[in-house]
Structure formats: structure tokens, C-alpha cells
C-alpha positions in Angstrom: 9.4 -12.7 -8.0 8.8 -8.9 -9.6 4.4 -8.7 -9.0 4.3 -5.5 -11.2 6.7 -3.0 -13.1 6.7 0.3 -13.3 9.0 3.3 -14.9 11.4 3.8 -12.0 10.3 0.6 -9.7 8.5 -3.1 -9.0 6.4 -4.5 -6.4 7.4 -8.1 -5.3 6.5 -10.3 -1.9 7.9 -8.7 1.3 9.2 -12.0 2.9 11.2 -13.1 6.4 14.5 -11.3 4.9 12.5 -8.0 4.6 12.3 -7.9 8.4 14.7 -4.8 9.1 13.4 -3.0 6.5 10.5 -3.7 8.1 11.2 -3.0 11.7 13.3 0.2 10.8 10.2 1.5 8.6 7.7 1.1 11.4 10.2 3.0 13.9 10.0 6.0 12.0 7.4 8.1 14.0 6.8 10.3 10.9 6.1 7.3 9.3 3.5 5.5 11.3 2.3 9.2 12.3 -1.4 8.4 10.7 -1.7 4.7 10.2 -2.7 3.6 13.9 0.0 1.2 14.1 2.7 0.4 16.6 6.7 0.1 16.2 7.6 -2.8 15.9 9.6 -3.7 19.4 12.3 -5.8 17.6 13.8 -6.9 14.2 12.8 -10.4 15.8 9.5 -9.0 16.3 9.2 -7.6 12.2 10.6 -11.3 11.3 7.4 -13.0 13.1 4.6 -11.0 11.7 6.1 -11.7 8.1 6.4 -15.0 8.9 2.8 -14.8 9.6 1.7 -12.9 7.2 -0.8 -15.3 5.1 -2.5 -12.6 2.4 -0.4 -14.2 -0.5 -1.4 -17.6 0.1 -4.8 -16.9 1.1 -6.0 -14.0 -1.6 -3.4 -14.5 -3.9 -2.4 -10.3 -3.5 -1.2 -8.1 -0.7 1.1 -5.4 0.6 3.7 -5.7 -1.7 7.9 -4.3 -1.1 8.3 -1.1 -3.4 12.0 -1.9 -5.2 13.9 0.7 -6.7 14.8 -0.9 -10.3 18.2 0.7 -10.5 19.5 0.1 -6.9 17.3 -2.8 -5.9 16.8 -0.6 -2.8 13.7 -1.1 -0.1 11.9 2.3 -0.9 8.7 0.7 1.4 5.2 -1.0 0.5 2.2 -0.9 -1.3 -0.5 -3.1 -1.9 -3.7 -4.2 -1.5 -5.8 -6.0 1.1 -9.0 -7.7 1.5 -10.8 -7.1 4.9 -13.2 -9.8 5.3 -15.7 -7.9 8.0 -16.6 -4.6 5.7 -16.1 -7.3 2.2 -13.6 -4.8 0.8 -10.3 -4.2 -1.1 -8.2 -1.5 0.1 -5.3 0.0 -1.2 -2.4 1.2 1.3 1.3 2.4 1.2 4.1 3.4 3.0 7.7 4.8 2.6 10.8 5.8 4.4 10.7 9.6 5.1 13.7 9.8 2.8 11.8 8.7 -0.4 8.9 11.2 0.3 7.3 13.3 -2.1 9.5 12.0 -5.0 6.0 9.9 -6.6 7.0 6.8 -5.6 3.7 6.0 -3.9 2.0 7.6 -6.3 3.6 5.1 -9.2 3.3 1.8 -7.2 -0.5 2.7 -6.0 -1.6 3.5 -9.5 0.4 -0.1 -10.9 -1.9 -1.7 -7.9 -4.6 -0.5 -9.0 -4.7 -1.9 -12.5 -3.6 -4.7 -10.7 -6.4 -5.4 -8.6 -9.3 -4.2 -11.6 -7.4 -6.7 -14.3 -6.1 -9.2 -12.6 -7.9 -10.1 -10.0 -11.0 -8.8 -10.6 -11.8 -6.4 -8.2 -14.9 -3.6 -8.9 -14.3 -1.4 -5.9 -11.1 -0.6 -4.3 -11.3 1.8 -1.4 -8.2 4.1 0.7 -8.7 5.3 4.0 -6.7 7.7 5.9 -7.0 10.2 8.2 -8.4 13.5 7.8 -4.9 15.1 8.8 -3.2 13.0 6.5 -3.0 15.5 3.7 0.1 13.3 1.6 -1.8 10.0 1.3 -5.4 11.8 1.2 -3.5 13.5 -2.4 -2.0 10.6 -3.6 -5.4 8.6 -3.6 -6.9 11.6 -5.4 -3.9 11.2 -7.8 -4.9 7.5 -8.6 -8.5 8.6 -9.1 -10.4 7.8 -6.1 -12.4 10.1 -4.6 -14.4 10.6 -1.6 -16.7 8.5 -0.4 -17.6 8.9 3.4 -16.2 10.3 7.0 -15.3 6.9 9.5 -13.9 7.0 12.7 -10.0 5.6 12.2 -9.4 4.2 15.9 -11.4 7.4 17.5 -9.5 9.9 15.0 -11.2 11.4 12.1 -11.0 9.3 9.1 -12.1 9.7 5.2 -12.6 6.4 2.7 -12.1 7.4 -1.0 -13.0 4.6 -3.8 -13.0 4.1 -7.1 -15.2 1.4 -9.2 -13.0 -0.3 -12.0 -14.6 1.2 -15.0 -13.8 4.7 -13.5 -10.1 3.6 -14.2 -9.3 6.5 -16.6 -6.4 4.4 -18.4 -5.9 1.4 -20.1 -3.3 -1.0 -18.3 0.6 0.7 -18.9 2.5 -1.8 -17.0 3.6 -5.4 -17.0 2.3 -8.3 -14.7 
């Protein structure tokens, strides 16, 4: 089921059948450069954290696949995510290093964002990143967040932009 549309893409649920893209995203050093995660070990090992992966059920939104409309091709994710402990929305996204500076994340983070202010009601939406993480640090500035304090991403310097819903500079351009 398409989430969101946008020009060139949609968003839909990543699901068990997304686990190579998964695993083969994730094993991408390049890619997981500034995120603080780990490869995944296996495909096997993809296929059982989406199999565990409850953010759907439980908040009704999450980290969505990014689809390529004319191709149907796995470009990456983007999404949101509720973190119980700091009671905040975040906005995240990755791509294979092949679909890099080509807008993509860009595109699906802005269609996220409307997202998460109209439909499900969010006032604050936060991305963090870290400090050395010039690409994602611009495409939240892109999206209209801006920066909001220094944290300490897993003992690296980190930044948290935000943006509060009626600082949403546009009314909602894409289908949900």
C-alpha cells in the first residue's frame, strides 16, 4: 500500500520481502558512515528485525521504503519515528550511494513531513545527525528545520534541528 506520493516516487511499508534491500543498504559503509548502526550480519538477519519491526502497528507511521514510481526500484527509506524516552518525532532517511545527491531524500523527507503535521498530528518533528554529516545536516535545512541544540550521538558530536508545524512554509502538495 503507496503511504505518500510524490513527483518522481512513494513511500510504502518496508516488510519481510524488503530484507535484501535491507541487508545490502546497511552493508554499504558509506552508508551507515554516520548513523551509529551496524551491518546487518545476514539477509536472515535483515528478514528478523523487519519481522520485528512493530512502529506500524503500534504508532500507526514509521520508516517507510522510498519507491521509484517509474521502475518500482528500492531507492532506500525515510520516515518517521516516535522515541518514547525524549517524547519525540524524528524524521530519518537513507539511500543507496548510487541514488545520492539526486533529491530523493530531500523529496520523500519533505512528503514526511506534511505527513506527520496533517495527518497525524504531530507539532514538533526533530532530525539528528552528526556534526560531520554535512549531506543530511542540508537536507534537513532543505525541509525547513533548523538548529536546535548540540547532543552527544553515541560519544560523537551530534546536532538536532526541528521544526514546529505551523513553521511548515507550504500547504500540503502531495497525496495520502
Amino acid at each position: 500500500m503507496r503511504i505518500v506520493e510524490t513527483e518522481r516516487l512513494y513511500l510504502r511499508e518496508i516488510t519481510v520481502q524488503d530484507s535484501e534491500n535491507a541487508y545490502l543498504l546497511n552493508l554499504d559503509p558509506e552508508v551507515i558512515k554516520y548513523t551509529g548502526d551496524s551491518s546487518f550480519t545476514s539477509i536472515d538477519e535483515a528478514k528478523t528485525f523487519l519481522k520485528n519491526y512493530t512502529h506500524y502497528k503500534k504508532y500507526g507511521f514509521g520508516r517507510w521504503g522510498v519507491i521509484h514510481k517509474t521502475n518500482n526500484e528500492f531507492l532506500g527509506w525515510c520516515g518517521l519515528k516516535y522515541t518514547e524516552e525524549d517524547k519525540e518525532y524524528d524524521i530519518g532517511f537513507r539511500f543507496f550511494r548510487k541514488h545520492w545527491n539526486k533529491g530523493y531524500a530531500t523529496e520523500s523527507a519533505k512528503a514526511c513531513l506534511e505527513l506527520g503535521f496533517s495527518k497525524y498530528g504531530m507539532s514538533t518533528i526533530v532530525g539528528r545527525a552528526m556534526k560531520e554529516n554535512i549531506a543530511s545536516i542540508k537536507v534537513l535545512q532543505k525541509i525547513g528545520l533548523t538548529f536546535y541544540k548540540d547532543f552527544d550521538f553515541n560519544g560523537q558530536k551530534g546536532v538536532i534541528y526541528k521544526i514546529e508545524r505551523d513553521e511548515l512554509n507550504s500547504t500540503p502538495v502531495y497525496s495520502f
